[in-house]
Residue, then its C-alpha position, 0 to 999 in steps of 0.5 A: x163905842x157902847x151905846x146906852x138907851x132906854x125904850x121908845x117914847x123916852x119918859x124921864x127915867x129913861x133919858x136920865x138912865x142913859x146920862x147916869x150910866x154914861x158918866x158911870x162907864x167914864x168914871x169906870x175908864x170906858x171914855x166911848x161910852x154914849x148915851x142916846x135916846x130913841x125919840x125926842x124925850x117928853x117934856x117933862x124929860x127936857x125940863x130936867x135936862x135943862x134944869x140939870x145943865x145937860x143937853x139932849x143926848x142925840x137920837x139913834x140913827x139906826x143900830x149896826x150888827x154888833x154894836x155895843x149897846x148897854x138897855x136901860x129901862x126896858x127889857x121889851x123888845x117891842x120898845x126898842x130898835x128892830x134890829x136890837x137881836x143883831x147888837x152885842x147887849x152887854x147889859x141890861x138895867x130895868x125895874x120892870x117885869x121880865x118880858x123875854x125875847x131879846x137874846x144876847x151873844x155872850x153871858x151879860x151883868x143883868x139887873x133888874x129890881x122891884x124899885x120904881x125907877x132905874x135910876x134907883x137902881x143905879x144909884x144902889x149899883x153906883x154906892x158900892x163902888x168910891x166914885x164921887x157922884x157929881x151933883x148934876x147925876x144926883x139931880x138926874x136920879x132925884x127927878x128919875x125917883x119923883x117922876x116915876x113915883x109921881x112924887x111917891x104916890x104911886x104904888x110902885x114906891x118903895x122904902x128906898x126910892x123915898x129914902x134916897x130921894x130925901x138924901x139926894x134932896x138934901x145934899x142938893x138943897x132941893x126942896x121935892x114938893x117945889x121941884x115936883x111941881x116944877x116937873x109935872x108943870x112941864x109934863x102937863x104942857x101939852x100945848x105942841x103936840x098933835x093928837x097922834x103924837x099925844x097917844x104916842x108920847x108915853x105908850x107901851x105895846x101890850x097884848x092880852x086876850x089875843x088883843x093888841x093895844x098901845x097902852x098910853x097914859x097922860x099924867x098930869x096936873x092939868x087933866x082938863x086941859x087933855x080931855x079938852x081935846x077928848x074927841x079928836x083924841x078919839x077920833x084919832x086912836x084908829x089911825x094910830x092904831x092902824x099905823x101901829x099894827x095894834x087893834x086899839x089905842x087906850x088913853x089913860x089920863x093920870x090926874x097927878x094931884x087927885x090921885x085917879x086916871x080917866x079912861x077915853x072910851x071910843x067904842x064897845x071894846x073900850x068899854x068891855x075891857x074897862x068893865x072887866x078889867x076895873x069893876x067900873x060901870x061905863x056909861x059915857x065916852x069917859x070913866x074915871x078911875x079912882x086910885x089908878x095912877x100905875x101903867x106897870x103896877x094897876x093899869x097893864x096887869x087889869x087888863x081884860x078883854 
């Protein structure tokens, strides 16, 4: 069996990824393929599932020595089982910078490209080949696009994601504008999830300055509803961060709409590295951001201490 998966704190991309590559591997005759999640996918993913007639796919109940297993947005071993050094990678799908650290038993087929999903990447790899794409995938990799591009007005957008997405969309008789918002709609439902797990829900480990943070973002079109709950947001970060091994929690909340991200500012820290890190001047528990909607492109590679 080969065991398909993306990163920790399943975001659409990821989820779609794995299903994408799963009918692709069957369609190659590789009928054991599976795609799994790591955790319960956001909610934004479980629209998009439903909207698409798929049904979650199940999570991975830990990793065996020498699995097959196929890394799908992500190439961060911090985002990925513990054990992932002990399985048999035969290969690796990402749009994302090159972390390093995973190490493989046998020469693999890597692919990682400047695009803003993974799935856009798998769409490039799925048209060389004859198969007849069915329309549920083409929906998966249309939601894949717009949600990682937040509807093309992030930075990480490119020629091709726009041009495939208007492709897709026409062959499905979507109409994006509609669609989008019926994804960040859901994304924005936040309504069920405890503090700790909002800080959770989209974050990535990230060191720098010999600092340890989760570097969690919230996007949304409904901000309001999220910074409502600012202080017990913060009031939370240092047990989140103490149950993380991390030093700190940062939480940017990605305003969809208005095209900025508020930043929670907790403690000195916080606000040296926001001050550094993006030219602001911080005088409050929050500061707004104004253009900052990219963890990969603007937030992660600002980051300093």
């Amino acid at each position: 069996m080969t065991k398909i998966f993306g990163h920790l704190a399943p975001d659409t991309d990821a989820t779609g990824s794995a299903l994408i590559w799963e009918w692709f591997l069957h369609a190659q005759g590789d009928n054991t393929a599976k795609a799994y999640v790591l955790e319960v996918p956001n909610t934004e993913a479980q629209f998009v599932l439903k909207h698409w007639g798929f049904d979650q796919p199940d999570i991975l109940d830990g990793l065996a020595a020498g699995d097959d297993v196929v890394i799908v947005d992500t190439n961060n071993p911090g985002e990925l089982p513990e054990n992932i050094a002990e399985a048999n990678i035969t290969e690796i799908i990402d749009h994302h910078m090159l972390v390093g650290g995973l190490a493989t038993k046998n020469p693999i087929n890597i692919t990682i490209k400047p695009l803003a999903s993974t799935a856009t990447i798998m769409a490039g790899m799925i048209a060389e080949t004859d198969f007849d794409v069915p329309s549920n995938i083409k929906g998966l990799i249309l939601s894949c696009i717009l949600s990682d591009t937040l509807e093309f007005r992030s930075p990480t957008t490119t020629d091709t994601d726009r041009e495939l997405a208007a492709e897709l969309a026409e062959d499905l008789n979507i109409n994006i504008a509609d669609y989008a918002a019926q994804m960040f709609a859901a994304k924005s439902d936040i309504s069920h999830f405890s503090d700790a797990e909002l800080l959770r829900l989209d974050s990535k480990k990230y060191a720098t300055g010999g600092t340890d943070f989760r570097v969690s973002v919230l996007e949304t079109t409904s901000p309001g509803v999220v910074l409502g709950r600012k202080d017990n947001l913060m009031q939370s970060m240092a047990d989140v961060a103490a149950e993380d091994g991390v030093d700190q929690v940062l939480l940017f909340v990605v305003d969809i709409l208005q095209e900025q991200a508020t930043l929670l500012v907790p403690n000195e820290l916080v606000k040296t590295l926001a001050e550094k890190s993006f030219g602001v001047t911080v005088d409050g528990d929050t500061v707004v951001l104004p253009g900052i909607v990219s963890r990969k492109k603007q937030i992660i590679p600002n980051l300093a201490v």
